[in-house]
N, C-alpha and C positions, 0 to 999 in steps of 0.2 A: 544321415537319418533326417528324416522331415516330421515335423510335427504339425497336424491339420488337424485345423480345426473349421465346422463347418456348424452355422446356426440356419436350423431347418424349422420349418411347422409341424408340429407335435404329431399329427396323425401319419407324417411321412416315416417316423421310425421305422417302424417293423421295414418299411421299402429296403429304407438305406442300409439295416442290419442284415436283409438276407442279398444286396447287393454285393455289399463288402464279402462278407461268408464265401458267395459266389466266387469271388478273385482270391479267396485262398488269407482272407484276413479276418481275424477273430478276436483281438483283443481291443477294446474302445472305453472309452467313461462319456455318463450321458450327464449333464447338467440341467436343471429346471430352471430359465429362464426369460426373464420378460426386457422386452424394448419395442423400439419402434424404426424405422429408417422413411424412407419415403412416401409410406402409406398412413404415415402422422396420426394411426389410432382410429377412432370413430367410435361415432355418441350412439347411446342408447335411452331407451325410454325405462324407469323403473316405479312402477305406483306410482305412474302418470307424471315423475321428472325425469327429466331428458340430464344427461351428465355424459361427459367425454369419458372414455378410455384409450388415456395416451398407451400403455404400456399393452401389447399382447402378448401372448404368452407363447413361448418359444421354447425349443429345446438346444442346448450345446453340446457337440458333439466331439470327441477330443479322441485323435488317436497317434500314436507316434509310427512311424514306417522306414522301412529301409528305402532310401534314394531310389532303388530299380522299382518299385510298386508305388509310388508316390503317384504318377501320370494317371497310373490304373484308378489307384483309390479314388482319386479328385476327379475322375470322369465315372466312377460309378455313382458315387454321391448326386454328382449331377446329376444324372438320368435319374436317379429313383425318387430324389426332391423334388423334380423339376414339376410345377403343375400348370406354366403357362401363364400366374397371375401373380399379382403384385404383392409381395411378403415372402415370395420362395425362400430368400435367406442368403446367405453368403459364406463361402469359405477363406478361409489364409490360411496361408502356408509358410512357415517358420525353417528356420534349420535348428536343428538339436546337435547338440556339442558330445553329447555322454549319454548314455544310458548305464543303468545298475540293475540287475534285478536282487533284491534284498535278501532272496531266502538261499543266494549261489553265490552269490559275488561277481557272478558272469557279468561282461560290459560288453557295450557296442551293440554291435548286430545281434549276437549269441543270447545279450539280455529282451531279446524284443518275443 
């Protein structure tokens, strides 16, 4: 099992969620959060003072998958974030050891 995690630009959700849907995958957690990488923020003016905004704001995207659908996921994601400009965001991919689902006891693949 792979755990992927992919930080996108907040407007690309709905893309990515009916990308995924698309390849047959339907369970994910969304995170609200802020940083920066390359594009180091940018200032704005507010009642006439200019002030930085390091942090923008981002979404996390977190989803676990079986090894065979890993490829798929992490190339769906791409296409539907993808907007050509500088903050599209980045994915890692992890490997996951166990799964449980809590309300079966089922593990592995079966709890996914």
């Amino acid at each position: 099992m792979k755990k992927i995690e992919a930080i996108i630009k907040p407007f690309k959700l709905d893309e990515v969620k009916e990308a995924l849907q698309d390849i047959g995958l339907q369970g994910m957690t969304v995170y609200e959060a802020r940083g920066f990488g390359r594009q180091k923020g940018h200032t704005e003016l507010y009642r006439g003072a200019e002030y930085v905004v390091d942090f923008l704001p981002k979404l996390k995207v977190e989803l676990i998958v079986d090894d065979s659908v890993a490829d798929a996921a992490v190339e769906a994601i791409t296409k539907a974030a993808h907007s050509g400009r500088i903050g599209d965001g980045k994915i890692f991919i992890s490997s996951v050891e166990e799964a449980v689902r809590i309300r079966t006891g089922e593990k592995g693949r079966e709890a996914l």
